[in-house]
Backbone bond lengths (Angstrom), bond angles and torsions (degrees), N, CA, C in turn:
res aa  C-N    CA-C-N  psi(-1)  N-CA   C-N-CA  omega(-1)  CA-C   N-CA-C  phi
1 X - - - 1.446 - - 1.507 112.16 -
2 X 1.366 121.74 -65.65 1.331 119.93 174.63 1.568 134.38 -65.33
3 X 1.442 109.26 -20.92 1.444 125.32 163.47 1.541 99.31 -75.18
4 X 1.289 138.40 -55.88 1.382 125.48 -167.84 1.731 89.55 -61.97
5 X 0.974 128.41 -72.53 1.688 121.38 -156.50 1.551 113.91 -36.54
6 X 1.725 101.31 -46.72 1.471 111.64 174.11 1.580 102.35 -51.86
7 X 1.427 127.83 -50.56 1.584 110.74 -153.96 1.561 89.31 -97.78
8 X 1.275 142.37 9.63 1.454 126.29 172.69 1.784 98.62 -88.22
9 X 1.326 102.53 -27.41 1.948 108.52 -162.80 1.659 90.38 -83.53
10 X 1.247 136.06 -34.77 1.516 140.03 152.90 1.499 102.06 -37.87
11 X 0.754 106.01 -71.07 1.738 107.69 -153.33 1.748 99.72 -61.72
12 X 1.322 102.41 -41.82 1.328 108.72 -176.84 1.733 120.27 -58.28
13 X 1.433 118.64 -44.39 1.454 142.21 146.61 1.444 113.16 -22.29
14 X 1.581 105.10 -63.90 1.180 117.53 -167.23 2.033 114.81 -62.29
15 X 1.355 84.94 -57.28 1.504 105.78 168.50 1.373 121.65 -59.83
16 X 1.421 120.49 -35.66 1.832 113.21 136.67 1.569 149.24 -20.60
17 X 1.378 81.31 -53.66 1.626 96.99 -166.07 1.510 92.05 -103.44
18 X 1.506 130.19 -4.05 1.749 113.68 167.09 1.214 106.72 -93.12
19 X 1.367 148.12 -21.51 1.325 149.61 134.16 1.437 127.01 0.32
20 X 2.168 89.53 -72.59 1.308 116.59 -165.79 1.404 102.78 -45.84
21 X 1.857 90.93 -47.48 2.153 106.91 -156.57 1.574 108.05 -18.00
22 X 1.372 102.67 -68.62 1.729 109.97 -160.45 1.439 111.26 -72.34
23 X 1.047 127.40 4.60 1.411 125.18 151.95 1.283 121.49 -71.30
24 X 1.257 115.42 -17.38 1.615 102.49 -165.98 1.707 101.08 -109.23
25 X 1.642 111.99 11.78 1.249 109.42 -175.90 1.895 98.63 -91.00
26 X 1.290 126.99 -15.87 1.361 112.95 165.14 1.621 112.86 -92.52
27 X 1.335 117.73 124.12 1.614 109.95 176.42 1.377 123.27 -61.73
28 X 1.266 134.18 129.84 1.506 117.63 167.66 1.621 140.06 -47.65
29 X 1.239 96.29 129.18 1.632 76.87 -171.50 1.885 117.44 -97.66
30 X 1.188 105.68 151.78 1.425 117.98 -167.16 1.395 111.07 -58.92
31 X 1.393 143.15 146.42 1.312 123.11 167.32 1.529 110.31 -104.93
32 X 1.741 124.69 -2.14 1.217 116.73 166.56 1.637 95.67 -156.79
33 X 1.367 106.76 158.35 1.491 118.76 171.87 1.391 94.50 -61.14
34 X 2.050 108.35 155.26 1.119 119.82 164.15 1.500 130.14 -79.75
35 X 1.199 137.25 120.90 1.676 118.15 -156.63 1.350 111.18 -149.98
36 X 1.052 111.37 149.22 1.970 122.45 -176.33 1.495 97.78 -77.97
37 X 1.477 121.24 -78.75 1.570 138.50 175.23 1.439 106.23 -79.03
38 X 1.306 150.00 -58.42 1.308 135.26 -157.74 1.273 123.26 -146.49
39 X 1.534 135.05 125.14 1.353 120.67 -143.05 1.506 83.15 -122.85
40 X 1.613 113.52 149.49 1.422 126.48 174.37 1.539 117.29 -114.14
41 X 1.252 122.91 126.72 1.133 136.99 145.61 1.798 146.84 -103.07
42 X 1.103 111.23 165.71 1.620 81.30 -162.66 2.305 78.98 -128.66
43 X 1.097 102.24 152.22 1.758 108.17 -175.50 1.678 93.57 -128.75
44 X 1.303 108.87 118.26 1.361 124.24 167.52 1.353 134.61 -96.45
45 X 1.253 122.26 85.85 1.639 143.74 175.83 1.672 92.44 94.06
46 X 1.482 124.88 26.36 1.348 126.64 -154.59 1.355 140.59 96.12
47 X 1.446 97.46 -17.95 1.686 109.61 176.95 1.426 103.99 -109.46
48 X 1.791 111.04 149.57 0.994 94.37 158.40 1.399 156.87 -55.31
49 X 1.671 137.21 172.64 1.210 131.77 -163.50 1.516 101.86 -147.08
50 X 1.520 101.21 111.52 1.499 106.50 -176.42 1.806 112.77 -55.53
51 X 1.119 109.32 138.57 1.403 111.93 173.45 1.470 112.51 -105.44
52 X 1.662 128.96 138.45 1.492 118.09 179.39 1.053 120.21 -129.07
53 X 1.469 126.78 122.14 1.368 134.89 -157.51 1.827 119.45 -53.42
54 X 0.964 137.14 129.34 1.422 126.54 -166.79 1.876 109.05 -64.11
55 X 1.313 116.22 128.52 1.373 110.55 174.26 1.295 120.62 -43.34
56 X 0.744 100.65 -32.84 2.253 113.21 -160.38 1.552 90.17 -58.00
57 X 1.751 116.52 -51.04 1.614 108.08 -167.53 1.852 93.45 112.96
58 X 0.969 99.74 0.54 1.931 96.57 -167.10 2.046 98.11 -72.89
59 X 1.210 104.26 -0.10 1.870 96.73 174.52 1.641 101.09 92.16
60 X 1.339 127.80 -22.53 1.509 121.25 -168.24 1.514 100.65 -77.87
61 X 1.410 109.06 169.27 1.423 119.14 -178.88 1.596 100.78 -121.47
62 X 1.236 119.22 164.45 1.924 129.06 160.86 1.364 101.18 -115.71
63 X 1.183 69.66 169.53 1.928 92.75 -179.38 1.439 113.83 -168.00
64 X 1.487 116.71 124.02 1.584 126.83 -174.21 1.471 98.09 -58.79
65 X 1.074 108.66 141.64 1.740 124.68 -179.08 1.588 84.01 -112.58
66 X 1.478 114.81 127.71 1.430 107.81 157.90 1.768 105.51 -126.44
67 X 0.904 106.47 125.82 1.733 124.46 176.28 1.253 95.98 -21.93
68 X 1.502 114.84 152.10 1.582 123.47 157.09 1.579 118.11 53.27
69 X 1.704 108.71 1.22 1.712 103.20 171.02 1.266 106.48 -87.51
70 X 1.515 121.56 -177.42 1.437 122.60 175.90 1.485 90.85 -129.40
71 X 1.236 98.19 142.64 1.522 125.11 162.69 1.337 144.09 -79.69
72 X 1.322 143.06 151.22 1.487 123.80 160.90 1.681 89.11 -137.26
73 X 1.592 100.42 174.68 1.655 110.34 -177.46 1.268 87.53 -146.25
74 X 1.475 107.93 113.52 1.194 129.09 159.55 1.711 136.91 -65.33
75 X 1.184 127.64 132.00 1.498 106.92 171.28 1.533 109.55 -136.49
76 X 1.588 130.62 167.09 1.006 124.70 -166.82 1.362 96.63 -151.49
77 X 1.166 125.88 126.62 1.352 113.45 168.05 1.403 123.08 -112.02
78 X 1.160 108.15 128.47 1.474 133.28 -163.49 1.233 117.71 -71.65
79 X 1.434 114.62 -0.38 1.595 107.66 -167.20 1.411 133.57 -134.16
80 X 0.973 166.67 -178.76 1.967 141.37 -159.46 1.881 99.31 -129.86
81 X 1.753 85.42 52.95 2.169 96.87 170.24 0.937 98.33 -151.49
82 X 1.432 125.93 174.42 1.489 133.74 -163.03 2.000 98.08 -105.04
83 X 1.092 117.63 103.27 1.439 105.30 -176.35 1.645 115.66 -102.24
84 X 1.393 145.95 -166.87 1.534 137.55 -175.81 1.803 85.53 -147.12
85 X 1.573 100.84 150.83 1.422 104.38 178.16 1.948 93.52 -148.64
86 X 0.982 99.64 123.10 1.338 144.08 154.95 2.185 129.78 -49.23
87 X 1.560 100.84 53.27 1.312 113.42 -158.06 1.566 78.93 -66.50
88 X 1.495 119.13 154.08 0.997 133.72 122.60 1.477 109.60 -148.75
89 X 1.652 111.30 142.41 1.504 136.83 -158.06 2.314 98.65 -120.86
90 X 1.012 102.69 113.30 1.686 105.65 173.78 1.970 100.80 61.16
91 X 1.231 105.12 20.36 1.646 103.68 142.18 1.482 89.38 107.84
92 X 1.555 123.82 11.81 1.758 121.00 -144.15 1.551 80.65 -148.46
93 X 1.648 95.34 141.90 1.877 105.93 -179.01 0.971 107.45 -79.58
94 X 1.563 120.73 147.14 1.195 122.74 177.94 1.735 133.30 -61.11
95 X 1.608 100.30 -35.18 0.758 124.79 -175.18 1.863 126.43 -91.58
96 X 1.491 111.47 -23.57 1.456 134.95 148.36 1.267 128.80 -82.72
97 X 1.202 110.80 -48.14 1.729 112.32 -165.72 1.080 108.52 92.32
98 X 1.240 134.66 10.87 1.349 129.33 -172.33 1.616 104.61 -111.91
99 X 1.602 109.70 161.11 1.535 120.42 -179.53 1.740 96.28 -50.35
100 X 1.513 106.82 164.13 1.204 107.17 173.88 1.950 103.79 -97.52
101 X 0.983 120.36 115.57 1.340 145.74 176.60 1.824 142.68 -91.13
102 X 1.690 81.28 0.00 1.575 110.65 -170.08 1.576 118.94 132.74
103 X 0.921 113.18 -127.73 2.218 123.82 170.85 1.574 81.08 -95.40
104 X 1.320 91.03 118.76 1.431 103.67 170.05 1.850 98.78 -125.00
105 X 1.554 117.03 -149.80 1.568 121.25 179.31 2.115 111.33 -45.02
106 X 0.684 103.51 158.50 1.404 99.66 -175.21 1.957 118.51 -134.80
107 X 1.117 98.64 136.93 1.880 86.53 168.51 2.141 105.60 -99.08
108 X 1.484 108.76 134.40 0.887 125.52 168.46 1.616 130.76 -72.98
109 X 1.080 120.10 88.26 2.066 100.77 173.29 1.355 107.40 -113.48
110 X 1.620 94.13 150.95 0.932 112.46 172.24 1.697 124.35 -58.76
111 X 1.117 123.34 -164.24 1.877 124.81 169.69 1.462 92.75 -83.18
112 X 1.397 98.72 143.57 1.622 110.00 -160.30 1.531 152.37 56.15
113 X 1.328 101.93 -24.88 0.989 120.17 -162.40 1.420 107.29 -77.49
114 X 1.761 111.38 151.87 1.161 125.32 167.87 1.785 119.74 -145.28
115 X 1.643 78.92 140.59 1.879 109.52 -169.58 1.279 119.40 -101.69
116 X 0.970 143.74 160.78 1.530 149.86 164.16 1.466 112.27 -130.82
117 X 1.876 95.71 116.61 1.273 96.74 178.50 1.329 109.43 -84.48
118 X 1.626 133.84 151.92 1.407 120.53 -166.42 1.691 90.18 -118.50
119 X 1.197 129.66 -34.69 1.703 132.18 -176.58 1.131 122.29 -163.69
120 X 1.432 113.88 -177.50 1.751 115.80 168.22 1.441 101.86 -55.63
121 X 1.314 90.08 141.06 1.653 102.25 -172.40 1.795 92.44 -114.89
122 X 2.331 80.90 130.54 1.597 82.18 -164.89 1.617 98.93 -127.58
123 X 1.548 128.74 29.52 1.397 140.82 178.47 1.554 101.59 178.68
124 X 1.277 129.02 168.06 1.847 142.12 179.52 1.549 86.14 -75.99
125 X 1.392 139.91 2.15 1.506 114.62 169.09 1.677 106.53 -135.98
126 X 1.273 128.38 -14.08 1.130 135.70 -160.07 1.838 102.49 -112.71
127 X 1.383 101.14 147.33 1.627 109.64 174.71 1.561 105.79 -148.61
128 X 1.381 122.48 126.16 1.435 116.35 159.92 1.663 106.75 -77.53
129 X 1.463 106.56 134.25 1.272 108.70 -173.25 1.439 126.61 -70.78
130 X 1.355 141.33 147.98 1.205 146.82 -154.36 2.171 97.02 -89.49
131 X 1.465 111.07 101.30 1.175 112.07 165.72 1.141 124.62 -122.77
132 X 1.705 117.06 140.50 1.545 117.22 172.35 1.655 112.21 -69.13
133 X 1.590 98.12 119.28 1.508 96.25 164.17 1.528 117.14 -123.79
134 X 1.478 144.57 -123.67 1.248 140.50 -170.97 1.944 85.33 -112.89
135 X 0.869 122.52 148.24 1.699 123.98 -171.98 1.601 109.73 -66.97
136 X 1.915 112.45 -18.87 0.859 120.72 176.15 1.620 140.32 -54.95
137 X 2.146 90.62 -31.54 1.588 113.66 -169.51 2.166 100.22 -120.59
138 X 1.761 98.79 22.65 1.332 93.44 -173.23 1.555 105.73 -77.99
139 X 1.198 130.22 173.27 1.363 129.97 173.73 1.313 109.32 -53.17
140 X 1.600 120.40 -67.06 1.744 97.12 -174.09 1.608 106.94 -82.63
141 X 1.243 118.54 42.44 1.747 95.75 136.96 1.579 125.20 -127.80
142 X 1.736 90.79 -5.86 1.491 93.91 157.07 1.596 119.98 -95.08
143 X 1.410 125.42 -2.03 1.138 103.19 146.22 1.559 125.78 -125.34
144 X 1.426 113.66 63.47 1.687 136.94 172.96 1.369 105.53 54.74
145 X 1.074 122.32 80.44 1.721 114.24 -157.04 1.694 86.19 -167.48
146 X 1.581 115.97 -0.71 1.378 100.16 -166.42 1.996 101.41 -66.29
147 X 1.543 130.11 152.47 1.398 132.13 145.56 1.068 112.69 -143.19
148 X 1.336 114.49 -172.05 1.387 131.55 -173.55 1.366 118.79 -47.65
149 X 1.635 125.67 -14.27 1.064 118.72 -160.68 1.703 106.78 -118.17
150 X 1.290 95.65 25.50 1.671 109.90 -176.47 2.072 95.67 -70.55
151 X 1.484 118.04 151.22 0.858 122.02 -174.43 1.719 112.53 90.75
152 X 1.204 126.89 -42.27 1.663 140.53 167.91 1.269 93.01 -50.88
153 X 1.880 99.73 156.31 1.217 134.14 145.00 1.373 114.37 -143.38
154 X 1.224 129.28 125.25 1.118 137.68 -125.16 1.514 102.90 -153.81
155 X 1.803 100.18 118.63 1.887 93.68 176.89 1.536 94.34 -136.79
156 X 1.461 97.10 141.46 1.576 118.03 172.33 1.407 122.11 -115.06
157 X 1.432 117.91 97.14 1.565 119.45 -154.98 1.703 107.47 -69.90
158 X 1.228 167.80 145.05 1.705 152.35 134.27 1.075 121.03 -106.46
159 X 1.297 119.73 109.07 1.402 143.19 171.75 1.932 100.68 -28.86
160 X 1.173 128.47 159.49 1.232 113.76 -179.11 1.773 101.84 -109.31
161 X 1.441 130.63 145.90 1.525 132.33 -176.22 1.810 109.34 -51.27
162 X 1.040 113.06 132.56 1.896 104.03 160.99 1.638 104.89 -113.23
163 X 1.347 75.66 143.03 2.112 88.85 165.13 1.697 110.52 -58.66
164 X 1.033 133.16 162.14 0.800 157.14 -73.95 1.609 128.24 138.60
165 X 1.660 122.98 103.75 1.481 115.17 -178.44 1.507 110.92 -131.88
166 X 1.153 123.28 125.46 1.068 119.86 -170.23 1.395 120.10 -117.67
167 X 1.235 126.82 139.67 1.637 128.22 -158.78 1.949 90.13 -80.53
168 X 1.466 99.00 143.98 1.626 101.83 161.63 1.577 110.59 -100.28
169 X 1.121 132.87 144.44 1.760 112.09 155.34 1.739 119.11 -68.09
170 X 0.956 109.42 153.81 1.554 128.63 168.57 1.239 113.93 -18.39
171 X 1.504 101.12 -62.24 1.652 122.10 -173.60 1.055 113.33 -68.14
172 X 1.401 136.13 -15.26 1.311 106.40 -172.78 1.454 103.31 -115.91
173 X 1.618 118.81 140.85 1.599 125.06 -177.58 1.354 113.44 -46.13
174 X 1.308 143.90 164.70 0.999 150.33 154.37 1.702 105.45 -72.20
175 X 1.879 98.22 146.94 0.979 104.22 -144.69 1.836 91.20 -92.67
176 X 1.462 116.97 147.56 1.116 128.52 173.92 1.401 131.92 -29.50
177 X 1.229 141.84 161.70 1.505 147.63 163.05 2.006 101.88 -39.73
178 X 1.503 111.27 139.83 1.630 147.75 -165.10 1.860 80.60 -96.96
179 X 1.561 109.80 99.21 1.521 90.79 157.74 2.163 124.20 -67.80
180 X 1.345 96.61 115.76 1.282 95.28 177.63 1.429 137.67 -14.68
181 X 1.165 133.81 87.46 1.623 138.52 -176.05 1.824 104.82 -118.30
182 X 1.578 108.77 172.39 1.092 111.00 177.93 1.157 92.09 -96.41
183 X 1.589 111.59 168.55 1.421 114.07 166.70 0.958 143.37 -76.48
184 X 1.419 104.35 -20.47 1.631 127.78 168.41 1.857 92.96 -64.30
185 X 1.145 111.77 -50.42 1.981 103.53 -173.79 1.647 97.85 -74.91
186 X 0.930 147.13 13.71 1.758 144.93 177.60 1.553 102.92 -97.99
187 X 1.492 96.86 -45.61 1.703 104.21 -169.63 1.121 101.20 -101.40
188 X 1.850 141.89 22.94 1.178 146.42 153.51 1.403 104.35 -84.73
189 X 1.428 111.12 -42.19 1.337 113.39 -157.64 1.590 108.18 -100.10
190 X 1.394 122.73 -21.02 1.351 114.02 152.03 1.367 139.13 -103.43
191 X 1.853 112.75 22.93 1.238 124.25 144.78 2.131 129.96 -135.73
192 X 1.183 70.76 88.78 1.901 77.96 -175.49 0.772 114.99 -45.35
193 X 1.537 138.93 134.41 1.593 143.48 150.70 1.190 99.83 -16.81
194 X 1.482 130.15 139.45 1.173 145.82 175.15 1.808 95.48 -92.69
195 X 1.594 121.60 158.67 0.981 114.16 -158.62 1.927 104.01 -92.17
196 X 1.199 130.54 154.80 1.813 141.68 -145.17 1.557 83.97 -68.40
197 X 1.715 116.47 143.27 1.321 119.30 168.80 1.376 109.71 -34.20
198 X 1.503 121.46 159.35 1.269 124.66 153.78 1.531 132.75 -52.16
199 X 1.298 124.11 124.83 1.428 110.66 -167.64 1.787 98.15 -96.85
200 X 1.581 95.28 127.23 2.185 106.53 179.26 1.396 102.33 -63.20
201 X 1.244 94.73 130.17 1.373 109.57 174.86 1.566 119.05 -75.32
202 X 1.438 118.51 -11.50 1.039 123.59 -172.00 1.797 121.34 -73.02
203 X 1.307 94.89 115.81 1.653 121.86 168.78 1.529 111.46 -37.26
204 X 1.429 108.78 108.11 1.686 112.24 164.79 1.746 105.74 -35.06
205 X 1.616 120.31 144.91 1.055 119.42 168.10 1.405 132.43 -75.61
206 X 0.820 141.30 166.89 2.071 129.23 172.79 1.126 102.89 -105.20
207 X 1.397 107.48 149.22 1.268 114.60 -173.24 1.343 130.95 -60.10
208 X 1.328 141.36 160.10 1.224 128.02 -173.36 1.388 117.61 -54.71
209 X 1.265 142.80 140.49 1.486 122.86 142.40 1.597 91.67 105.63
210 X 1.302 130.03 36.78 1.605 157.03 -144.44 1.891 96.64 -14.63
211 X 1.335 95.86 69.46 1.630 103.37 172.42 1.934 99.63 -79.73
212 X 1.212 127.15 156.40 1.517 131.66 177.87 1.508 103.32 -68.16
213 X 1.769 97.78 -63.56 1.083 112.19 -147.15 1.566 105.85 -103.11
214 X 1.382 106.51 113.73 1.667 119.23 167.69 1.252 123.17 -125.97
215 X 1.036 128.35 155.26 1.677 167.49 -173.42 1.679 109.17 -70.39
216 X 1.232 125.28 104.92 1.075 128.12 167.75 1.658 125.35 -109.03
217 X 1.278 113.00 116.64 1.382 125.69 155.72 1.905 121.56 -7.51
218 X 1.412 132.62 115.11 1.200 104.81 140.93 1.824 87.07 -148.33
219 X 1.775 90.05 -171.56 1.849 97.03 179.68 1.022 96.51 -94.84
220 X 1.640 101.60 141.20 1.413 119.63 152.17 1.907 114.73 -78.73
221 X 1.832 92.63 171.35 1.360 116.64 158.69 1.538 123.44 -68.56
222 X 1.296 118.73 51.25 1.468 103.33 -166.96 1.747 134.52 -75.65
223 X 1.092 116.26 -137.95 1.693 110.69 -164.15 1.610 91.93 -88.08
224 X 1.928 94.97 158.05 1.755 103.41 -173.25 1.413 92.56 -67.55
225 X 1.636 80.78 156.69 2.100 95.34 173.69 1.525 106.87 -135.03
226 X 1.329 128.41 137.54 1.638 119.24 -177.49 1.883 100.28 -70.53
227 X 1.202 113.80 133.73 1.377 91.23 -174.13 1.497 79.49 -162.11
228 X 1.697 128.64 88.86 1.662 124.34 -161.09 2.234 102.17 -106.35
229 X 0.971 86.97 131.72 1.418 95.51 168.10 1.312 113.72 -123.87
230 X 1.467 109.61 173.93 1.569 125.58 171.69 1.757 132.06 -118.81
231 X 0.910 148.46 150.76 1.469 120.43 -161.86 1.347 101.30 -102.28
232 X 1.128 154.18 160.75 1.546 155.61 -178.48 1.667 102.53 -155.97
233 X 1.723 93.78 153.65 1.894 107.15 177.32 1.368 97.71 -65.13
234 X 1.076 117.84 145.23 1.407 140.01 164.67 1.551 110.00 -153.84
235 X 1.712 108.71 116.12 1.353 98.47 167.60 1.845 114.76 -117.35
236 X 1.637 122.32 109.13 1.177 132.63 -152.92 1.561 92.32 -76.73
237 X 1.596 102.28 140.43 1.824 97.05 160.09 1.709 98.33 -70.69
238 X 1.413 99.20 165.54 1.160 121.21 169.84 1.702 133.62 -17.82
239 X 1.397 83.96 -80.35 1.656 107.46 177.26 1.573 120.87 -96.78
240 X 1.229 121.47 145.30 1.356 119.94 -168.90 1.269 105.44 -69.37
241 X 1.639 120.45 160.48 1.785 114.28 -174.47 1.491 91.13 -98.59
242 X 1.525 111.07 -33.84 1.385 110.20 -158.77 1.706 107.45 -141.14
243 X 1.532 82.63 149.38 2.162 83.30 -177.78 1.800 102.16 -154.46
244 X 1.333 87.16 135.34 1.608 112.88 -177.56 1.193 95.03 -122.48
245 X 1.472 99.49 129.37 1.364 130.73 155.50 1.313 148.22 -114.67
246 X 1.727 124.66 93.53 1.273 119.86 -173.37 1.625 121.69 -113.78
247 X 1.546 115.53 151.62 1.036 145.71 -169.85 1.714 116.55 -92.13
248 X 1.246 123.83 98.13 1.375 117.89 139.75 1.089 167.62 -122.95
249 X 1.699 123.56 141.10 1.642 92.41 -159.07 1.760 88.35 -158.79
250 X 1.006 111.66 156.02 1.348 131.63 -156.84 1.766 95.62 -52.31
251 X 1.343 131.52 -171.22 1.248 142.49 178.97 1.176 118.80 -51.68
252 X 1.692 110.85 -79.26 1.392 127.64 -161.94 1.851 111.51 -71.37
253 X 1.501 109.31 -24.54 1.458 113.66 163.99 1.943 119.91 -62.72
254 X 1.869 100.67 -37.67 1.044 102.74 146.56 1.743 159.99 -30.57
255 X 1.627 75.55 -51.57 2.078 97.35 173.50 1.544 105.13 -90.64
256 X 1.322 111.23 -35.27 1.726 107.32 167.06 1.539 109.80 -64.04
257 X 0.734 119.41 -9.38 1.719 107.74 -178.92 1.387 102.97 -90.66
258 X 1.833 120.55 -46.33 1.266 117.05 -168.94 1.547 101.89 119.82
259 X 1.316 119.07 5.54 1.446 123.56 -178.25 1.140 103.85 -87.98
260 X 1.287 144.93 -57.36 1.701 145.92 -171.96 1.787 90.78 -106.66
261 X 1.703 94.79 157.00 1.759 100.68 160.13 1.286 100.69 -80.57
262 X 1.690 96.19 177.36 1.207 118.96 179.36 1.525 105.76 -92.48
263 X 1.540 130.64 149.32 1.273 124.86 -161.83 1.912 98.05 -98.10
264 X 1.187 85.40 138.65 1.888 97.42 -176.06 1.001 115.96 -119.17
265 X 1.240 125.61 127.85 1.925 115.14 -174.65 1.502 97.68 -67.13
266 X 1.346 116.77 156.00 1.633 120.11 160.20 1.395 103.20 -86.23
267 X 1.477 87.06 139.40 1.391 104.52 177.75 1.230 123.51 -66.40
């Protein structure tokens, strides 16, 4: 009696954990970046899109690029202040079109709140939508804008400036006449562009099975989307508090990196 129970609760154990095995050969995928101030997600044709943490430990995330889907990049902010975030998608602002050059155009949220960017934003109500195409027909390489940072998506969080009062002593005079400036040139000149994210040095992968020639990921110009904003004061400190970094690139560049397994028939 007690020897059979022992070797049926064995067998049973055993037959558990050979089950489990092939589950743990696909990694889980993330449903949002991890974040202090602002958490990123990415929504694919509307649904979510697992994100997967980079092996190395370097903090970046991946994300399957699949041809011909459309994208959105989600953000959420986590925290009870008004913060500005800094999209740029293939090295180019979301919100300009222009190279990224430092704090460039910015999206505003409120405390708590969360937005979905849907594309290049091309009027305060209009967006061409953000689509994966071949990197060849993405926006910055059809309009000469391609760099190094094609494949990125890229967020730069900035805390917003507070006033500030500071006691004078007695002794010392009050300080002289403010030669006349605008304010926009005051807050140029006492916060410099901080210098353009770091561009990853990391080498596209080759395709599996040491083929030459592979297929790289970038965004397209896709179809208009109603997507209306408003412009508001925001004055950013300097330097970003916070930065997310994600990766995309089609499948098989994926399994060459070490980010997804490789698919195995069952035996």
């Amino acid at each position: 009696g007690d020897d059979m129970d022992r070797i049926r609760n064995a067998w049973l154990l055993i037959a558990g954990s050979t089950l489990a095995a092939p589950a743990l050969a696909q990694p889980p995928g993330l449903p949002e970046t991890a974040a202090t101030l602002v958490a990123v997600s990415v929504e694919l044709d509307g649904s979510p899109a697992p994100l997967f943490p980079a092996p190395d430990g370097s903090g970046r995330y991946y994300l399957e690029a699949r041809q011909g889907r459309r994208y959105a990049v989600a953000l959420a902010n986590r925290t009870g202040e008004r913060v500005s975030v800094v999209l740029t998608v293939d090295g180019l602002n979301a919100i300009s079109g222009e190279r990224d050059k430092g704090r460039g155009r910015m999206y505003v949220l409120d405390p708590w709140q969360r937005t979905t960017v849907q594309g290049w934003r091309t009027s305060l109500q209009e967006v061409r939508q953000f689509t994966f195409v071949d990197e060849r027909a993405s926006y910055a390489a059809r309009s000469g804008k391609a760099n190094e940072k094609m494949g990125w998506i890229e967020i730069a969080v900035h805390r917003e400036r507070r006033a500030f009062v500071q006691s004078v002593p007695r002794h010392v005079p009050p300080p002289g006449p403010v030669p006349a400036e605008s304010d926009a040139e005051v807050r140029g000149k006492a916060s410099p562009a901080p210098p353009s994210a770091r561009a990853s040095a990391e080498a596209a992968a080759p395709a599996p099975g040491g083929a030459s020639a592979h297929s790289y990921p970038g965004t397209g110009w896709g179809q208009r989307a109603h997507d209306p904003v408003v412009l508001v004061d925001f004055d950013p400190e300097a330097d970003p508090a916070e930065r997310v970094s994600l990766r995309y690139e089609y499948r098989p560049a994926l399994v060459a990196l070490g980010v997804l397994p490789r698919r195995v028939p069952p035996s």
